[in-house]
Structures are given as C-alpha cells and as structure tokens.
DOSEFI-615156 format. One record per residue (C-alpha): z, x, y; residue in one letter. Coordinates in steps of 0.05 Angstrom, whole numbers, plus 5000, padded with zeros to 4 digits. Each point is the difference from the previous one (the first is absolute). Layout:
<recs>
+------+------+------+-------+
|   pz |   px |   py | selum |
+------+------+------+-------+
|    Z |    X |    Y |     A |
...
+------+------+------+-------+
</recs>
This chain:
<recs>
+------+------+------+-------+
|   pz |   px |   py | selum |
+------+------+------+-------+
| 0690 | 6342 | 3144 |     X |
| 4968 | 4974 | 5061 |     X |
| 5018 | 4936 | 5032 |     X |
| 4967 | 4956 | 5065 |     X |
| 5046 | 4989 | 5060 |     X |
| 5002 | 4962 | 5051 |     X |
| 5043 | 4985 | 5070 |     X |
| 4996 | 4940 | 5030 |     X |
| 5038 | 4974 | 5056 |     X |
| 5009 | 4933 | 4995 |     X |
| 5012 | 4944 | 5044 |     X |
| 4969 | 5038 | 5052 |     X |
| 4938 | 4993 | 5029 |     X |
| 4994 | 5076 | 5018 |     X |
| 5027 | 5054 | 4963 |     X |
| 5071 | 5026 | 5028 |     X |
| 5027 | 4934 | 4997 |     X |
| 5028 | 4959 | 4946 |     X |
| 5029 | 5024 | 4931 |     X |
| 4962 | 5056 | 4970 |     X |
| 4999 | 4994 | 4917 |     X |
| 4961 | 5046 | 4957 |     X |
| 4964 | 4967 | 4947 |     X |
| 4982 | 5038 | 4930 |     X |
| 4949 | 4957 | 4957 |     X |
| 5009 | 5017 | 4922 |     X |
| 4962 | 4980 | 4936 |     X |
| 5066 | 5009 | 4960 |     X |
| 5066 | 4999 | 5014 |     X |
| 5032 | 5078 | 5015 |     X |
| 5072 | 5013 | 4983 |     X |
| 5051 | 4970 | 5047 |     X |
| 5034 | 5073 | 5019 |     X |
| 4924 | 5020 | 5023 |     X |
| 4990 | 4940 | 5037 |     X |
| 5071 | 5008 | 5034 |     X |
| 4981 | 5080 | 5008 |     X |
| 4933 | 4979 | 5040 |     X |
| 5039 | 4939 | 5049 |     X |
| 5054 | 5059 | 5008 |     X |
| 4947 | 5048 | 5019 |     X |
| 4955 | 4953 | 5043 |     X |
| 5073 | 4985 | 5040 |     X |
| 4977 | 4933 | 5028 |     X |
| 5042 | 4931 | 4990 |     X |
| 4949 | 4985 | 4938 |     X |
| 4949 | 5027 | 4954 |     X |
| 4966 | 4942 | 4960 |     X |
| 4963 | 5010 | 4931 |     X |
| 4958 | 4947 | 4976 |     X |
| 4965 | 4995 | 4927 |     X |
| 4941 | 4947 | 4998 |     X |
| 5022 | 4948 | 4943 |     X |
| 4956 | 4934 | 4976 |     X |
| 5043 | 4961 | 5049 |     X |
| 4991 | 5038 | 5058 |     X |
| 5046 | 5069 | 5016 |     X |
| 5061 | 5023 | 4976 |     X |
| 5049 | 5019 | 5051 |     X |
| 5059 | 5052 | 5010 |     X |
| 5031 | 5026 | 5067 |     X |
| 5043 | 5073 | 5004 |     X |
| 5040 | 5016 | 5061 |     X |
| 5019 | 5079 | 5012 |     X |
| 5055 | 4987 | 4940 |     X |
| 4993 | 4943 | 4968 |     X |
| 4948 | 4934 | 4976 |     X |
| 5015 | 4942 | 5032 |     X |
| 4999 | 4925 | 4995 |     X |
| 4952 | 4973 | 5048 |     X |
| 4959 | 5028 | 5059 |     X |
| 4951 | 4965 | 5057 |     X |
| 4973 | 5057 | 5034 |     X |
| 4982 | 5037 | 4945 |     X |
| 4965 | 4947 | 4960 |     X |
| 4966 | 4975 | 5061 |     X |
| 4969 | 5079 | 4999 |     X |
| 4983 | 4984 | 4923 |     X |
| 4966 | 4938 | 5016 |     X |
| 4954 | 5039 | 5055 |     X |
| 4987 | 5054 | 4954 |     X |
| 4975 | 4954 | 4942 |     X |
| 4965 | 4967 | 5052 |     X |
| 4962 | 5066 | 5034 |     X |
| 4999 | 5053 | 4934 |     X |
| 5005 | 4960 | 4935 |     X |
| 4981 | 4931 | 4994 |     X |
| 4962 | 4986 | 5078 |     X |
| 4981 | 4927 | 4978 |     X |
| 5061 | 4977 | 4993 |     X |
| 5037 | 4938 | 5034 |     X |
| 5064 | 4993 | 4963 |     X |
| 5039 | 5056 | 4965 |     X |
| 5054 | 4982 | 4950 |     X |
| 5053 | 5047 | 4989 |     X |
| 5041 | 4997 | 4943 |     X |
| 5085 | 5046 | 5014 |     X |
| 5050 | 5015 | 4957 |     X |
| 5046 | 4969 | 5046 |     X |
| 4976 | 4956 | 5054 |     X |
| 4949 | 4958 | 4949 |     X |
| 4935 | 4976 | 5018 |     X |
| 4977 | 5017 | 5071 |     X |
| 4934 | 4987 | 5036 |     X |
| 4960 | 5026 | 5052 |     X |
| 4947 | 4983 | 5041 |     X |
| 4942 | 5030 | 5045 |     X |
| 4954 | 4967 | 5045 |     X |
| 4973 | 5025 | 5064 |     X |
| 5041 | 5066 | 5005 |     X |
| 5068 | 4956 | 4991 |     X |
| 5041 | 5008 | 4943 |     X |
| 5046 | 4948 | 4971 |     X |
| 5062 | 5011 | 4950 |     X |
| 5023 | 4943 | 4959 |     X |
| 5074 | 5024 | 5001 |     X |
| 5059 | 4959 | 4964 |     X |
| 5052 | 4968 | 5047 |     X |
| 5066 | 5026 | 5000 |     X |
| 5050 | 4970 | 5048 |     X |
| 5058 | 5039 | 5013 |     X |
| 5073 | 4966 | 4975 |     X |
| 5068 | 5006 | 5031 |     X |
| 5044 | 5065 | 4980 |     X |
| 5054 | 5033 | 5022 |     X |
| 4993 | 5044 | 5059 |     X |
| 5011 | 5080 | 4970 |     X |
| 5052 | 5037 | 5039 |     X |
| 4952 | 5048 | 5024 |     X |
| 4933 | 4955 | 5027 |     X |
| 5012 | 4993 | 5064 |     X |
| 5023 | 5080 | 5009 |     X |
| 4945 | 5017 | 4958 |     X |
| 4952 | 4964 | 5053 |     X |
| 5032 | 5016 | 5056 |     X |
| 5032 | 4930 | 5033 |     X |
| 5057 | 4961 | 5000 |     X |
| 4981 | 4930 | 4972 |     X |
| 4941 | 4957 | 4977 |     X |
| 4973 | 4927 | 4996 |     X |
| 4999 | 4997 | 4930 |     X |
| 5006 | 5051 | 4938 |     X |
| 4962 | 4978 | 4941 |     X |
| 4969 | 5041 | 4943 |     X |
| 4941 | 4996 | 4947 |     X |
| 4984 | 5065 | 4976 |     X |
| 5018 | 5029 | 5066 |     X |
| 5049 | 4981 | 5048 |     X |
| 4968 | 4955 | 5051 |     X |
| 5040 | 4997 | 5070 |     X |
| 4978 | 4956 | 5051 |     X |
| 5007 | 5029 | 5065 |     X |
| 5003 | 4950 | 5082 |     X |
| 4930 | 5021 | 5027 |     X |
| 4948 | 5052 | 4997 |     X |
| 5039 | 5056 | 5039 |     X |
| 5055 | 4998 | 4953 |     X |
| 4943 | 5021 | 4945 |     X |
| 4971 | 5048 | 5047 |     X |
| 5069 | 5037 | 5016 |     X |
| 5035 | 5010 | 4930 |     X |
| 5009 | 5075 | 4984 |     X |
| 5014 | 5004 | 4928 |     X |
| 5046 | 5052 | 4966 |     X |
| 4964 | 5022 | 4942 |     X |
| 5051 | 5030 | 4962 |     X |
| 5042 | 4933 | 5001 |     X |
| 4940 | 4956 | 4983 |     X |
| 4989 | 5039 | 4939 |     X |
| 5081 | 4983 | 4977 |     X |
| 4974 | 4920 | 4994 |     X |
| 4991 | 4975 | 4937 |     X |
| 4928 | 4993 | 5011 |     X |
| 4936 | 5043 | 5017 |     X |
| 4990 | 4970 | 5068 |     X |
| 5018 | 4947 | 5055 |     X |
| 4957 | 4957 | 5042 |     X |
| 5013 | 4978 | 5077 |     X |
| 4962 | 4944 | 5024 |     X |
| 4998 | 4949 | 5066 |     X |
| 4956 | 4950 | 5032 |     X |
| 4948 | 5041 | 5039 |     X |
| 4979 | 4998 | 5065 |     X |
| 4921 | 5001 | 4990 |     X |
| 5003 | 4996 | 4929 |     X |
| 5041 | 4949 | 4956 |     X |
| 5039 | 5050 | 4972 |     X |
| 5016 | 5073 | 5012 |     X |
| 5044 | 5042 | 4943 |     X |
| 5012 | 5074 | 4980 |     X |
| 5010 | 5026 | 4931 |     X |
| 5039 | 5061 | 4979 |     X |
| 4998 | 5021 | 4931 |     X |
| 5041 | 5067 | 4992 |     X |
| 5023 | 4987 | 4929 |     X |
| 4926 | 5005 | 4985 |     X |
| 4981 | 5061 | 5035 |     X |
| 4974 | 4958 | 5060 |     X |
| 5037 | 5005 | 5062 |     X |
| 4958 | 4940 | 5044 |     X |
| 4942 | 4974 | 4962 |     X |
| 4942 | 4983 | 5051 |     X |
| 4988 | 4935 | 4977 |     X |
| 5022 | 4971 | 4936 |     X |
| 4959 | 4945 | 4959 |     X |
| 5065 | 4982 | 4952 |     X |
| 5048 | 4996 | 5052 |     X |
| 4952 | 4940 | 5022 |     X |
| 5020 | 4965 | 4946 |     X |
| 5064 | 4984 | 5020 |     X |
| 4985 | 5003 | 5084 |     X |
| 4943 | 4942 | 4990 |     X |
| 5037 | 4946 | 4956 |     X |
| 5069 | 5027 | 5049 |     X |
| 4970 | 4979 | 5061 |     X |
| 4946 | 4953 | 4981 |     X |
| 5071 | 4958 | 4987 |     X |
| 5021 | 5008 | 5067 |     X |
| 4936 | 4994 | 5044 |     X |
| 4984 | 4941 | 4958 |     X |
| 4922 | 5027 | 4992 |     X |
| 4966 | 5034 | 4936 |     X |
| 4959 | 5052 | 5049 |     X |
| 5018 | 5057 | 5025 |     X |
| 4985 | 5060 | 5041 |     X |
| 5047 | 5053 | 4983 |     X |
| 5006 | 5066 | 5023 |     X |
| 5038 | 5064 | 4979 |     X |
| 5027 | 5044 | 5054 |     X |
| 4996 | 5066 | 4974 |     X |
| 4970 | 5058 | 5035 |     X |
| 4940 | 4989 | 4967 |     X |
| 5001 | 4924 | 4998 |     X |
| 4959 | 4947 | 4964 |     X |
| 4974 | 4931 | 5005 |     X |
| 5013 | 4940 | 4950 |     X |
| 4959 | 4938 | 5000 |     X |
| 5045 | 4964 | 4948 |     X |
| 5008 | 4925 | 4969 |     X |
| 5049 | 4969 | 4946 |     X |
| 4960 | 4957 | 4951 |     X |
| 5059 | 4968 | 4957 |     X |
| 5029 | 5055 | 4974 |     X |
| 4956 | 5051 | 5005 |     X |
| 4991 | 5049 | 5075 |     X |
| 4926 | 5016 | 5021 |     X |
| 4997 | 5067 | 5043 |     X |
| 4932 | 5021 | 5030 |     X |
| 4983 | 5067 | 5032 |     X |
| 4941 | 5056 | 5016 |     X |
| 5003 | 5071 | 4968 |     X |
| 4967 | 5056 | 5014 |     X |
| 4988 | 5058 | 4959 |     X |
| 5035 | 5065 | 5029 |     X |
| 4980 | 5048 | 4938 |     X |
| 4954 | 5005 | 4933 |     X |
| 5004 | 5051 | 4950 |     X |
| 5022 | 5024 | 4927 |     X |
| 5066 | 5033 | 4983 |     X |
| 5008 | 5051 | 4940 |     X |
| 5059 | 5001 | 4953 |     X |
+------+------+------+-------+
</recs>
C-alpha cells in the first residue's frame, strides 16, 4: 500500500523552526496498530491522518506510542495541507475528533487559525516529585488540566528549568507545562511531554488551551502573543472568544512524499 506524506513545520515561518507534524491523508480509515506503527516510525511529536467526511475531515493524532486527545501543531499542518494538496479553495475546514469534538480552522493570506476549546487549568495538589522533576525549588502557582500547569516569576525562570526526564515520566500525567509573563511576548511557556514519547515539544497548540484562558485572567485582555521557548521555538497570535482559544500561525512544508506498508 502506498500512502502521501507530508512534513510541515508549523508555526514557523521557515522551515527549522516551529513543531514539525507529519500529516498522512486517507480515504478510509487504516487499523489503529498501523497508524500507531507509522507515528512510531516517522518519530516526530505527531503524525495526523485525516479521512474527508460530508462535514468536513475526520481527525486522529498518534504520538511515537500512543493516540492522543488533542493537538495544535499538528492540526494546524492538516489545515495547510488541505489547504495546498486537497481541497486549495478552501476558507474554513471543519474537523470532526474522537476526543476533542468539533474543531475549526482557518486560512487566509498564508495565516492559519485553530478554533481550539478553552481549558483553564484548576487547583490540585502539588505531586511530590514536580518541582525535582523540573528542576527548582518552588512555584507561583500549581494548577492542572490535562497537564500540570506551573506558573513560574518571569521569563528567565522559564528559560533556566532543566527537567529530569525520568522523574517527569513518574507524574500521573503525560506532560507538564511552565509558563510566565514574557518579556516581548505576553506569554512565554515550555512543554515537556515524556510520558508521551516527547521530551520538549517545540510548540504545542493544546497546551494553549489552558495558557490563553490562564493568563487572559490575569492580564485582563483576550489577545495574546505567546511564545514557546524551545530550541526550535514558535510564535502564537492567540485570542479567547467566550470559551473557545483562537491560535494563528505560518507553516511551511519541510517534506512531500508516499510511504509503503
């Protein structure tokens, strides 16, 4: 069987930067254990497979070992390859998860929007080993959604954590989020995601979900300029509309081909 790929770095506006997501179109559905075989193989945070329904696309997302919930980056690369391969007149995608609901996306002039759900973070208890597993001694403020979402004082406290993989991965979640008010930007964060395969994701639509409503709270505005600080790094034009997050990037396509299994 032979299959399209694609890479695509997105929210970059060259390629190197961002969060790189392969992106496997489909007419049908494969079996999950070959879907999880070919995100294993292509080793990257995500491989996305889409199937074209009446509403729009379907939409699933495999890390290296397992599907997961909800990913930004990832259907941000969907969007600009339904935009550039499949369906070029196209304004508005609708995709339809398994988990996450109904999500949008957007492309006008080169810029891609999500229509992400909000998730604000809640109070939890601090796990004995987050602040070891990051590498400092205290925090602002621990809170957790899907991840664990710990507020750090300023930018350089974002910059400087070292985090201890093999502790991170002894949470009782798949990854944990580090955010502060930016100096240029808004907000600045870092995501680690070891329990998924992922030691620091480049830039990370979902965890958006929760850093947008989080601070859009505090810095009593609904627009923000976010940025990741990985190595890579990424931009994030992003807005809460009641109780849904907007996210808008570039993408740029790294690799086409077709894979054989």
């Amino acid at each position: 069987m032979k299959l399209a790929i694609y890479q695509v770095d997105a929210f970059a506006e060259t390629v190197f930067k961002g969060n790189p997501a392969a992106v496997v179109p489909l007419e049908e559905w494969l079996e999950d254990e070959l879907m999880q075989q070919i995100a294993a193989e292509n080793n990257l945070s995500e491989t996305a497979f889409f199937v074209k329904t009446d509403e729009g696309y379907h939409l699933r997302w495999f890390t290296p070992e397992y599907e997961i919930d909800l990913c930004g980056h990832a259907t941000l690369a969907s969007a600009y390859v339904i935009k550039n391969f499949v369906e070029p007149h196209a304004v508005e995608i609708n995709f339809s998860t398994q988990k996450a609901g109904v999500l949008k996306a957007s492309a006008k002039d080169g810029m891609y929007t999500l229509d992400f759900p909000s998730r604000m973070p809640q109070a939890c208890e601090v796990p004995d080993k987050l602040f070891a597993s990051l590498g400092i001694s205290n925090a602002v403020e621990v809170l957790r959604s899907r991840d664990y979402f710990v507020v750090l004082p300023n930018e350089e406290a974002v910059r400087n954590v070292e985090p201890d993989y093999t502790l991170m991965k002894e949470l009782d979640t798949i990854g944990v989020i580090v955010t502060a008010k930016g100096h240029e930007a808004d907000v600045v964060s870092r995501c680690f995601y070891p329990g998924a395969g992922i030691p620091e994701d480049p830039v990370t639509g979902s965890a958006h979900s929760n850093i947008v409503p989080y601070w859009t709270e505090k810095l009593g505005k609904t627009k923000l300029f976010c940025q990741q600080l990985s190595a890579r790094g990424g931009d994030l034009q992003c807005e809460l509309i009641g109780d849904r997050v907007l996210m808008s990037g570039k993408c740029m396509l790294y690799l086409q081909g077709d894979i054989f299994v």
